[in-house]
N, C-alpha and C positions, 0 to 999 in steps of 0.2 A: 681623792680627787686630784689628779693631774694638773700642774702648773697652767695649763692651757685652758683649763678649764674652769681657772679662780673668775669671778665677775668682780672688777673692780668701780664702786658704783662712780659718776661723773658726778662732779659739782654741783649743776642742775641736769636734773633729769629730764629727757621727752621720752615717747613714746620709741619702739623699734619697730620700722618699717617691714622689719625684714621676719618679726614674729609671727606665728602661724600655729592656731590651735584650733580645739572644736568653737571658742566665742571670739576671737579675735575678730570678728567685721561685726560683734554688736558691742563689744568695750571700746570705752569712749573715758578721758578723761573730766570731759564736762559733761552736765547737767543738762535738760530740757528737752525740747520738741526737736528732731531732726525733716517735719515734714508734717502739711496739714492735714487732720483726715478728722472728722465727727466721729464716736462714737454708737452704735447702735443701741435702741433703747427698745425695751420689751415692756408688756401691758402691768409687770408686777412693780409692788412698792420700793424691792431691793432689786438693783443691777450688779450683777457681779463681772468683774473682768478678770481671765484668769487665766491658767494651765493647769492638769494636772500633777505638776510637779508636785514634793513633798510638801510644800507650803501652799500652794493652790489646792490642794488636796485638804489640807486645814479647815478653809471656809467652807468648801460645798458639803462637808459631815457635818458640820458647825448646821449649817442651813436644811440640812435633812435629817437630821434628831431635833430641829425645834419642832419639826412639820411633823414626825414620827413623835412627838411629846405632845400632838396635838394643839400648836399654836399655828393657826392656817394661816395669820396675819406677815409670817414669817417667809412666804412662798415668792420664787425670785424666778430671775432670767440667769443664766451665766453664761456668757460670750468666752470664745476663744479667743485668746492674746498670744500671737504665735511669737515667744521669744527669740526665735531662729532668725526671723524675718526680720525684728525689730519694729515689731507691733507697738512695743512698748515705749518706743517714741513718738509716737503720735502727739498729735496737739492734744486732742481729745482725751487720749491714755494721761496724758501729762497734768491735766486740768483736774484729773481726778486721783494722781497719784505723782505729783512731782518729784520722786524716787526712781521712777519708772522700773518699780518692780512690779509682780504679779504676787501677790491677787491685791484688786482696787476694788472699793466698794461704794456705789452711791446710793444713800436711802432716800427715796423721793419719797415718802410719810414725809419726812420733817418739811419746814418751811424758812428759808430756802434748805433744799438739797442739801442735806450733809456726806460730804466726804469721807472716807475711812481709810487706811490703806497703812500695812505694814499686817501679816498674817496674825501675830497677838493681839493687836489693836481693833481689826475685827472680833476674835474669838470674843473677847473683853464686850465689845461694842454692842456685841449681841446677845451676850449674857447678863449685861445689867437691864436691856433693853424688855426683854421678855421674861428675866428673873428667874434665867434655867442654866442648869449646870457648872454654877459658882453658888459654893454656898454663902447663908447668911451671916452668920457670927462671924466677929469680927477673926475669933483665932483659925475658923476654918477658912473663913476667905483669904484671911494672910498665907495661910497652907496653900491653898489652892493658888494663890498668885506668885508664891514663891517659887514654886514650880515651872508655872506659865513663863516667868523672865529668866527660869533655869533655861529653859531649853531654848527661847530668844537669844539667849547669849551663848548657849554652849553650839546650837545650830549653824555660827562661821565658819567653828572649825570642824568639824563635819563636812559642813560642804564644800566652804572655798578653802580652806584647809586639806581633811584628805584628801578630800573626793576629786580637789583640781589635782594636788600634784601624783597621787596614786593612778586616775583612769583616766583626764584631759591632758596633763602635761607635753609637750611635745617633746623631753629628758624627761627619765628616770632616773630622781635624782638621789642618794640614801636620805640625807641630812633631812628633808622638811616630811618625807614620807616617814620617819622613821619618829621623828617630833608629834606629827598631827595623828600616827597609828598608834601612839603610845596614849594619846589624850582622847581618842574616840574607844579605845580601849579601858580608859576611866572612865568616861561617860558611862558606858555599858556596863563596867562592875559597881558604879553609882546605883543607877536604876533598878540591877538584880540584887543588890544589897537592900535598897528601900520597897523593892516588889516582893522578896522574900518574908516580908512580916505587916506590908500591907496588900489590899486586891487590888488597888487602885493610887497613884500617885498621891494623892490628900484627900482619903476619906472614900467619899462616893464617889462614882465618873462625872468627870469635871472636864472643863475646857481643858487644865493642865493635861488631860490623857489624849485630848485632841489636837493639842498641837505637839507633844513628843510620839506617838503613834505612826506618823505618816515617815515619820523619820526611821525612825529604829525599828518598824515593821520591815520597811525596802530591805534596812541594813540586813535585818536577820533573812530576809528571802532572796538576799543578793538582786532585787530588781533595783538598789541604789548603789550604781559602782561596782557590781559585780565582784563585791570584796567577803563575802560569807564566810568560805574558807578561809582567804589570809590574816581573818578578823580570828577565827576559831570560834564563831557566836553559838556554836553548840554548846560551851563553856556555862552561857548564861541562860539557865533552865527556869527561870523567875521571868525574866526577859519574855522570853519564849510563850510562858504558860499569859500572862499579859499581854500582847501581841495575839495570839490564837483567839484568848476570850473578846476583844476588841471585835477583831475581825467578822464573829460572828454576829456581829451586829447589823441588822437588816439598813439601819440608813450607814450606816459604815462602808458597808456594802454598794451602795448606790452612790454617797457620797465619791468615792475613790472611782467611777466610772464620769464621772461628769467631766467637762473640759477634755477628756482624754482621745488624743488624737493620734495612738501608736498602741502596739500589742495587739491582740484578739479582737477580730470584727465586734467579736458579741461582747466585748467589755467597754466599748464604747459609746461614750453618748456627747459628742462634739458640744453642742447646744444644748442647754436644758431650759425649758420653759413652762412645763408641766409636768407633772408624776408620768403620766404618759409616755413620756418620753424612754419610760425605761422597761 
């Protein structure tokens, strides 16, 4: 790195006017509503608000393997929350996810309205709720949750880790790309080392497989960061063979089309509010 190019940080920090990236006009250093708007609400008991990004992608599988396990009580609406736009700050968005991240969940069953929001927190919410895909016993559910808060925690640097300074960055820079490809690189010999001797993250398919899944499927098919090859994920043939059998899963399948508002006309289903839909 060039003299020129050392960043010496200031005292107190603000923001740089002058930075310019793919999210730079929806980061924000504070919190809350930038703008009022209601929410839309559909005839089902759950609302989902979302994207299909890899974590919006979490809930609507989560929601079509309960309805695919046969719990119809589980049937929802899922709204698009365009985060380009800054959807996510809405009043409304805000009211139901004061993160103003995607995906937000309100279950109108309870009384009042319970809130949900943060992608495990649903998975969780809806697995103890319908008593599917977290086992019972105390040592498989700690398996199964150990998992779930792996990939919650190991998921920053993943995204806002590689994924910004590898494919958003406005520099390519070595030092942070070379940090978070070394750790999303453990990540991935983690999993093919634990997928190598079982079929499934803890035990049976579990929430844990539904929220690391949407992640490290992309990574392996380069639709997340187009990084496939600089990763070498042919490497992780355990990975791979978990991922494929996933995949072939009919609400998995359906799941990963919802909220999606880019790629393939026919892999798309913007709104979902019935099976129908798809």
């Amino acid at each position: 790195m060039s003299e020129s190019n050392v960043y010496t940080p200031p005292k107190v920090w603000s923001p740089s006017a002058s930075e310019e990236n793919k999210f730079s006009k929806i980061n924000r250093p504070t919190s809350g509503a930038t703008h009022d708007k209601e929410l839309p609400v559909g005839e089902h008991p759950f609302q989902l608000y979302s994207l299909a990004t890899p974590n919006g992608v979490k809930a609507t599988v989560m929601f079509e393997e309960l309805l695919e396990a046969g719990h119809s009580a589980a049937e929802y609406d899922a709204w698009v929350i365009n985060i380009m736009e800054g959807e996510q700050f809405s009043s409304g968005f805000v009211e139901v996810n004061p993160n103003s991240k995607i995906p937000a969940l309100l279950d109108r069953s309870e009384d009042p309205p319970q809130r949900v929001f943060e992608s495990g927190s649903i998975l969780l919410y809806l697995a103890e709720k319908f008593g599917a895909f977290l086992p019972e016993g105390r040592a498989a559910r700690t398996e199964a949750l150990n998992w779930l808060f792996w990939q919650m925690g190991a998921g920053p640097f993943l995204g806002g880790g590689f994924g910004h300074f590898y494919a958003y960055a406005p520099q390519k820079l070595e030092y942070p790309i070379n940090r978070y490809t070394m750790e999303v690189k453990r990540q991935l010999h983690l999993l093919d080392t634990r997928l190598s001797d079982h079929e499934y993250l803890a035990g049976d398919y579990s929430i844990a497989d539904i929220a690391a899944f949407p992640w490290y499927a992309g990574v392996l098919s380069g639709a997340v960061y187009d990084a496939a090859e600089f990763l070498a994920v042919h490497e992780y043939t355990n990975v791979r063979r978990w991922v494929d059998q996933i995949s072939e899963r009919p609400a998995v399948q359906r799941g990963r089309r919802v909220n999606r508002v880019w790629g393939d006309e026919a892999e798309r289903v913007p709104e979902r509010h019935s099976a129908d839909d798809f």
